[in-house]
MIDOSE-1310 file (N, C-alpha, C; in nm, 2 decimals, decimal comma, always signed):
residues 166
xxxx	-10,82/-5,44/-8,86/-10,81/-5,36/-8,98/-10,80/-5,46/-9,10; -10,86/-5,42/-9,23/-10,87/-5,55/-9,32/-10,81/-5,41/-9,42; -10,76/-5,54/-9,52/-10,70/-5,41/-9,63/-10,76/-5,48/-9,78; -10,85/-5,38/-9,82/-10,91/-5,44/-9,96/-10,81/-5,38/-10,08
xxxx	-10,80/-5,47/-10,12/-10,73/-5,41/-10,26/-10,78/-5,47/-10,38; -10,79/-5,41/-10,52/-10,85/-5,43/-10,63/-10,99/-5,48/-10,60; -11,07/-5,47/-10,50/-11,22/-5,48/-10,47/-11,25/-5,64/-10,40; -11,09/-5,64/-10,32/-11,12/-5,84/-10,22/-11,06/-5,79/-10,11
xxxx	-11,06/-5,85/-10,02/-10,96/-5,89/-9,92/-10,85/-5,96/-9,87; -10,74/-5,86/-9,90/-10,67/-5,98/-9,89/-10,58/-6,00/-9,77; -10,47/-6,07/-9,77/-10,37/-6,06/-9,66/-10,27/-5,96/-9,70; -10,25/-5,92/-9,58/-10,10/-5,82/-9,61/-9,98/-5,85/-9,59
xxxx	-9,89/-5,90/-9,68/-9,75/-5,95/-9,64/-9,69/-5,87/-9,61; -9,69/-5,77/-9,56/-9,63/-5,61/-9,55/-9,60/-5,61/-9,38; -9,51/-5,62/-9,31/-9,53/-5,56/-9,18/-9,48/-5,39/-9,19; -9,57/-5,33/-9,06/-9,57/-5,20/-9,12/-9,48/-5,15/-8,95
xxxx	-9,32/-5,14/-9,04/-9,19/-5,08/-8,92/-9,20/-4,97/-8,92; -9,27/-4,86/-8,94/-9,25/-4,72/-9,00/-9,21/-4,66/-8,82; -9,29/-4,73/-8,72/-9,25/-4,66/-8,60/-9,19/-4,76/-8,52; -9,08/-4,84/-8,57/-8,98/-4,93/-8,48/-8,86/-4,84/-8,51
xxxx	-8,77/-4,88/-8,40/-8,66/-4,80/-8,38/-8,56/-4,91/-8,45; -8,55/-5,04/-8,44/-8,51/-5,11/-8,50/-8,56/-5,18/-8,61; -8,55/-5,22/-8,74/-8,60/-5,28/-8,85/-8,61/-5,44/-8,84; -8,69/-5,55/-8,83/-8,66/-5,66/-8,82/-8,58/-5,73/-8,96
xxxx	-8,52/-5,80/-8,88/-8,39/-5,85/-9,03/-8,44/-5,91/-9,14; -8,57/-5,97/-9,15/-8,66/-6,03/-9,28/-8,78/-6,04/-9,32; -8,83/-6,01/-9,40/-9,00/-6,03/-9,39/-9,00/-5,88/-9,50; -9,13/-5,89/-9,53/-9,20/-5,77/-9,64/-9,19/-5,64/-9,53
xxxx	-9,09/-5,56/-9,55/-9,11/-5,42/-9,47/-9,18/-5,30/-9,54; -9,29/-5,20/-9,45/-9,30/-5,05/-9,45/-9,25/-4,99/-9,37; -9,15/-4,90/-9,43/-9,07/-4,83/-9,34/-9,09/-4,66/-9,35; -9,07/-4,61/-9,26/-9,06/-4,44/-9,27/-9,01/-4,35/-9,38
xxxx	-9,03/-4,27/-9,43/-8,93/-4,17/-9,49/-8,77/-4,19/-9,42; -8,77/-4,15/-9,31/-8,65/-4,10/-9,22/-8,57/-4,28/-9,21; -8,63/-4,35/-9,22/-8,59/-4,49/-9,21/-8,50/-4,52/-9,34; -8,56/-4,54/-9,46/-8,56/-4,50/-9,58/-8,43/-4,48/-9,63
xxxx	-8,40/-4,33/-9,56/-8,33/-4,21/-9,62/-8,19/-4,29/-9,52; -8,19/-4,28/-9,42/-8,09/-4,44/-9,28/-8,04/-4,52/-9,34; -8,13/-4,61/-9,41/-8,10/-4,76/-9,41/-8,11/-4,80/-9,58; -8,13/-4,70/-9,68/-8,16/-4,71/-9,82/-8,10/-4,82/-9,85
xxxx	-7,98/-4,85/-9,85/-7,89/-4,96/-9,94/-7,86/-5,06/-9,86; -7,92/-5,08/-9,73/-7,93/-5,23/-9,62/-8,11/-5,24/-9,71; -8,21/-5,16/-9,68/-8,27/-5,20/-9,76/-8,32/-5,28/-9,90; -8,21/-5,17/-9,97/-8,27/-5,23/-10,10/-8,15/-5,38/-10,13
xxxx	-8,07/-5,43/-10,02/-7,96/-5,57/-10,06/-8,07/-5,66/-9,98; -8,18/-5,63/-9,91/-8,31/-5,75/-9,91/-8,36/-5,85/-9,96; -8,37/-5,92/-9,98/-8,40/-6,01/-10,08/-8,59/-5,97/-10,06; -8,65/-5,93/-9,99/-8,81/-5,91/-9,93/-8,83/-5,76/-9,97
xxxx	-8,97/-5,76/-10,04/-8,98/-5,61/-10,10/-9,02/-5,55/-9,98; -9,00/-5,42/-10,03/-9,00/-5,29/-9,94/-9,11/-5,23/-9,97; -9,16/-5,16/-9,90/-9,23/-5,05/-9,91/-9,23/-4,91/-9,79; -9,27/-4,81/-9,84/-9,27/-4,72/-9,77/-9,44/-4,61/-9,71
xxxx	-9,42/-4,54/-9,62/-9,54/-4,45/-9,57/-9,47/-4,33/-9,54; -9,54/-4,25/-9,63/-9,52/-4,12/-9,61/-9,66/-4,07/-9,57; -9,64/-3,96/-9,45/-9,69/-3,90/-9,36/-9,73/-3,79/-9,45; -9,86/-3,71/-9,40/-9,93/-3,56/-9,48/-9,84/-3,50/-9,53
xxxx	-9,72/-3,47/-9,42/-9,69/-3,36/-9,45/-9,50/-3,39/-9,52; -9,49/-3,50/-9,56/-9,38/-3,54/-9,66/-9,45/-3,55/-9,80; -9,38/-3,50/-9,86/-9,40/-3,50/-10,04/-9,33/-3,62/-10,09; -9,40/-3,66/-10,20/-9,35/-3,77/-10,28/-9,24/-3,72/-10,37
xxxx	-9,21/-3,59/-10,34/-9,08/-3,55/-10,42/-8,98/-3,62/-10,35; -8,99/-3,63/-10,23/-8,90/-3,69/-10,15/-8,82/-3,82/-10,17; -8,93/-3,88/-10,27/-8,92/-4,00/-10,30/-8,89/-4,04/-10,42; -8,90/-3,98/-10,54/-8,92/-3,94/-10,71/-8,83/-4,01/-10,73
xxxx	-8,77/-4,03/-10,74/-8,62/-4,10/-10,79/-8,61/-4,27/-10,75; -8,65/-4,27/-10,65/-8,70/-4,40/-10,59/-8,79/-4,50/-10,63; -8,94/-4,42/-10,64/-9,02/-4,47/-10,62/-9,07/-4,61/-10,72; -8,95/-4,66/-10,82/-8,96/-4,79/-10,85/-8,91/-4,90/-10,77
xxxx	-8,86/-4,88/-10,64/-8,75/-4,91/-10,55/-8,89/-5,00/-10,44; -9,01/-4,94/-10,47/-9,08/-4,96/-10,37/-9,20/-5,06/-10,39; -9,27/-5,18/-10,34/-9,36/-5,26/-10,40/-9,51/-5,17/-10,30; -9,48/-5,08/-10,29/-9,62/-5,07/-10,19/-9,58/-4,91/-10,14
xxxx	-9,68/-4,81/-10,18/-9,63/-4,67/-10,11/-9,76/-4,65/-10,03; -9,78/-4,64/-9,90/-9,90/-4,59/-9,83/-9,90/-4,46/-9,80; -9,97/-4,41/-9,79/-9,98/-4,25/-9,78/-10,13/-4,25/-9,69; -10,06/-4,17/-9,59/-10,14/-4,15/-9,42/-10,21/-4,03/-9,47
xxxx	-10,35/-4,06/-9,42/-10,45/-3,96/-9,43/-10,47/-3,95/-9,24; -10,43/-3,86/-9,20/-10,40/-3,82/-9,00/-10,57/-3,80/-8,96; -10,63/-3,72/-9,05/-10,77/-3,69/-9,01/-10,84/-3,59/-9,09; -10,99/-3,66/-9,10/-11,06/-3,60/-9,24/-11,04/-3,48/-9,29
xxxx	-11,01/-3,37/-9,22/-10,95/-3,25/-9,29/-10,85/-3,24/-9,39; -10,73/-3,33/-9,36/-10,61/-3,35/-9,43/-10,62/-3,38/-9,58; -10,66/-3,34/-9,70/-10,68/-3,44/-9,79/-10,51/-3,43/-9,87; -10,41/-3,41/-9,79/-10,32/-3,36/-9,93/-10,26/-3,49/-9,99
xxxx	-10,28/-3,62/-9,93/-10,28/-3,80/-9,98/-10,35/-3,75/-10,11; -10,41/-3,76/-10,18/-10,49/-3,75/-10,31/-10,41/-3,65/-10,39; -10,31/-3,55/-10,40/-10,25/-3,50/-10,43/-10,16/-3,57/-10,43; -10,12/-3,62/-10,35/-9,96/-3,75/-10,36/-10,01/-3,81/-10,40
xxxx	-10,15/-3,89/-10,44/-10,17/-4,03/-10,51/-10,10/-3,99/-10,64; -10,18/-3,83/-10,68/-10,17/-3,85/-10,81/-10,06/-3,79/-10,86; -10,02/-3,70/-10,77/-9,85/-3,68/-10,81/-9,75/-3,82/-10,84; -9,77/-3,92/-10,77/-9,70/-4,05/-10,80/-9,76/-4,11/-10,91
xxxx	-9,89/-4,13/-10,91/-9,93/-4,22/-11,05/-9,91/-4,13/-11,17; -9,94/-4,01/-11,20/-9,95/-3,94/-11,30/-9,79/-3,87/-11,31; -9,71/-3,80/-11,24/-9,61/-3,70/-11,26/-9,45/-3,84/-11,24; -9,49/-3,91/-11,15/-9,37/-4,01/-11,11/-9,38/-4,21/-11,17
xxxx	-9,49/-4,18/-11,26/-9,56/-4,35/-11,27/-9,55/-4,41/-11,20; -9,56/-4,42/-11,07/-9,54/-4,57/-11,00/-9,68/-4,63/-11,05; -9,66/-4,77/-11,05/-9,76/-4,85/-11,12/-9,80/-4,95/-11,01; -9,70/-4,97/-10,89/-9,76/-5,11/-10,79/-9,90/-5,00/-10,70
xxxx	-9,88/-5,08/-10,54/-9,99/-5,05/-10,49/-9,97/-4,91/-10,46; -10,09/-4,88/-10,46/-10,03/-4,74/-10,37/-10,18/-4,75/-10,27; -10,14/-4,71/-10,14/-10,21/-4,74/-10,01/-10,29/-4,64/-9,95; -10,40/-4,64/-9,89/-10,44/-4,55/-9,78/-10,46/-4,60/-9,68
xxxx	-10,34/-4,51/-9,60/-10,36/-4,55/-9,45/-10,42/-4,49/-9,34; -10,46/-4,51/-9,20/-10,50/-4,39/-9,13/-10,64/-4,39/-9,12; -10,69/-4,24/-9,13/-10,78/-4,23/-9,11/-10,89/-4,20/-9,26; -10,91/-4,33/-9,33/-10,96/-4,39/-9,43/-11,10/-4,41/-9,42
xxxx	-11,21/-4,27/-9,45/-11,31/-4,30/-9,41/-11,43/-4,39/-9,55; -11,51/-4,40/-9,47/-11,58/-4,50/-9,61/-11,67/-4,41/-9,73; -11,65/-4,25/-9,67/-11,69/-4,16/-9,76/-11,65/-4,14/-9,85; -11,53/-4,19/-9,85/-11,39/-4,11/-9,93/-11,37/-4,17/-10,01
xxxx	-11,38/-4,31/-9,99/-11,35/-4,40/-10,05/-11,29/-4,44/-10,22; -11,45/-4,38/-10,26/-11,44/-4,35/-10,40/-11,35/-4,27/-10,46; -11,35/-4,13/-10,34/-11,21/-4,03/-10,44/-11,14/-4,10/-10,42; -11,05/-4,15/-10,35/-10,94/-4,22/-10,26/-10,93/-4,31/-10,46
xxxx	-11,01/-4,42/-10,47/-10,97/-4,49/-10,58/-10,96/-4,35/-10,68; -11,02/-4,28/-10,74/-11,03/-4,22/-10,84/-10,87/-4,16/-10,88; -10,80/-4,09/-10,74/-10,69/-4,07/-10,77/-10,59/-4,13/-10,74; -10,59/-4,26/-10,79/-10,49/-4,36/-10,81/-10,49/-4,45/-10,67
xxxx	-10,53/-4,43/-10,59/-10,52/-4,55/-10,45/-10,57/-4,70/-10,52; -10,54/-4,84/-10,49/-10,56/-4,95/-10,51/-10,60/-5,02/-10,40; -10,54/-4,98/-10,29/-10,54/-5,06/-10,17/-10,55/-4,94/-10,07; -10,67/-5,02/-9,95/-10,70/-4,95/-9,87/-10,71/-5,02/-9,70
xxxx	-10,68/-4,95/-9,58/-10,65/-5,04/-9,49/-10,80/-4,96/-9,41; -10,95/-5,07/-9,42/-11,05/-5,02/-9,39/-11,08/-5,11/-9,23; -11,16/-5,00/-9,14/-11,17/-5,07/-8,99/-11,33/-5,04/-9,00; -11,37/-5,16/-9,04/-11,53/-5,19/-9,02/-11,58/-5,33/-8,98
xxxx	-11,71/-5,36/-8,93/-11,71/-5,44/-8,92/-11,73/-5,56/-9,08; -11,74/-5,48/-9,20/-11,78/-5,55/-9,29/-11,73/-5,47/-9,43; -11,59/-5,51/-9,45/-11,54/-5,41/-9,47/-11,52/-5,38/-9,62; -11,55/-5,54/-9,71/-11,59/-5,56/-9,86/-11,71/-5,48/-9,87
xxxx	-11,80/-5,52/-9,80/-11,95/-5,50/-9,86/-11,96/-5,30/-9,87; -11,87/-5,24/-9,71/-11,82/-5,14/-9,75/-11,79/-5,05/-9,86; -11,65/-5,11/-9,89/-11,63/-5,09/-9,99/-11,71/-5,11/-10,14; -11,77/-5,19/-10,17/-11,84/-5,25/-10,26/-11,97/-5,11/-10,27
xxxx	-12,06/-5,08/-10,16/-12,11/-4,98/-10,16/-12,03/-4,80/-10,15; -11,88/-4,82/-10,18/-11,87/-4,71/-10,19/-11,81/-4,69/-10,34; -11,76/-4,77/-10,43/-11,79/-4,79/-10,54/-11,87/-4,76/-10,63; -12,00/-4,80/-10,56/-12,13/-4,78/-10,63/-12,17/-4,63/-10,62
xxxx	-12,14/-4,56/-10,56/-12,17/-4,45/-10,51/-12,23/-4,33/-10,64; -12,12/-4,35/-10,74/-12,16/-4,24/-10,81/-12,11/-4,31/-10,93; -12,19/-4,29/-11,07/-12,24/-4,33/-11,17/-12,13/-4,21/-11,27; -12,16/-4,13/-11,26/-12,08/-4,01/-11,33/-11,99/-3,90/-11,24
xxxx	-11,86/-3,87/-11,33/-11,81/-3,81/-11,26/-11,81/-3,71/-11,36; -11,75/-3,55/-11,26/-11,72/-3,42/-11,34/-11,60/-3,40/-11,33; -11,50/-3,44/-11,26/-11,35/-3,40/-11,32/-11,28/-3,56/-11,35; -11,18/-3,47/-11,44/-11,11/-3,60/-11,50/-10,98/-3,64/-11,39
xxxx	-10,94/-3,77/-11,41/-10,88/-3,79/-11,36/-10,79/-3,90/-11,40; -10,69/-4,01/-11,37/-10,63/-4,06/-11,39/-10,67/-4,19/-11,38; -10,81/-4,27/-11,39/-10,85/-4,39/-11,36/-10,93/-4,42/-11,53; -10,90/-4,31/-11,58/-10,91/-4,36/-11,70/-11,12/-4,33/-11,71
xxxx	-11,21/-4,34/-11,61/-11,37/-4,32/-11,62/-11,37/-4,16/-11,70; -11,45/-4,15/-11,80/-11,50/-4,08/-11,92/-11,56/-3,94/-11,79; -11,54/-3,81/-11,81/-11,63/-3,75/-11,72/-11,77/-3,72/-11,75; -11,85/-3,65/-11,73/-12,01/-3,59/-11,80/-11,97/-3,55/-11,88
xxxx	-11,88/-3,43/-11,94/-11,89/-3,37/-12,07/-11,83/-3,48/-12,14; -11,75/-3,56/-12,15/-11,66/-3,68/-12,29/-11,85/-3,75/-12,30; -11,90/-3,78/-12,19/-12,02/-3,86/-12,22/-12,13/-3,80/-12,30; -12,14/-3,68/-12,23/-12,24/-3,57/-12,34/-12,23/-3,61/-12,46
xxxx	-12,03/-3,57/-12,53/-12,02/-3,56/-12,67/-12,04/-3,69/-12,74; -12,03/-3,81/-12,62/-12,00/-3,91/-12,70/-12,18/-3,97/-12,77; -12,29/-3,90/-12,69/-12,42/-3,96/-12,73/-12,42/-3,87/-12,84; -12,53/-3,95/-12,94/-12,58/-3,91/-13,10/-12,69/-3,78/-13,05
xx	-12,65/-3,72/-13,10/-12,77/-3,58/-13,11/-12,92/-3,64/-13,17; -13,00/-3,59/-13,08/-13,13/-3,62/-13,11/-13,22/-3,50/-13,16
């Protein structure tokens, strides 16, 4: 599994504890909600950032108060039906500002890809065999969009008004 973020490859300093029963005593942790909510203030006296993964069906309300607390939030997409990760992206970027990474984990397909960035994902943990060039063609995908969103891209109607009448 390769994890592209900002459009490279990179390495993940992250080990991802979310299903150990014990936490290892040092290194870049992702840990569970339920971990989290256990171990908050053994956590946060770490000198190694934290991060967390919340599952479909946990809200980033859960987290609101926190979520500067965290260098990395991943949010598990279980299977292509699920989309309510895109609702937590952007409930976190837009309603909660978090500004570091925010992750898709799971079941991350290369269709999606593009919504996936639009509402607010940066980093993605993609299983292909080629997994830039992937990415890079899912990117490309579409030239114009019709709803707005938080990535800042102009939709068709801002682009309409913005051309000179002919």
């Amino acid at each position: 599994m390769a994890l592209v973020k900002d459009g490279r490859i990179v390495e993940d300093a992250f080990v991802d504890a979310s299903t150990l029963d014990t936490l290892p005593p040092q290194g870049c942790l992702i840990v569970s909600l339920e971990q989290w909510q256990a171990h908050r203030h053994a956590l946060l006296a770490r000198a190694e950032p934290v991060g967390i993964k919340l599952t479909s069906d946990q809200s980033p309300e859960a987290i609101a108060e926190d979520v500067g607390c965290f260098d990395v939030i991943a949010l598990e997409f279980p299977r292509f039906r699920d989309g309510r990760a895109y609702s937590y992206a952007r409930l976190l970027r837009e309603r909660y500002g978090y500004d570091k990474e925010l992750r898709a984990v799971g079941d991350v397909l290369l269709e999606q890809l593009f919504y996936m960035a639009r509402t607010g994902f940066d980093a993605f943990e993609i299983l292909s065999p080629d997994p830039l060039r992937d990415f890079e063609t899912a990117m490309g995908d579409f030239s114009v969009c019709y709803q707005p969103t938080g990535d800042g891209r102009p939709t068709a109607m801002q682009l309409r008004h913005r051309r000179p009448a002919t």
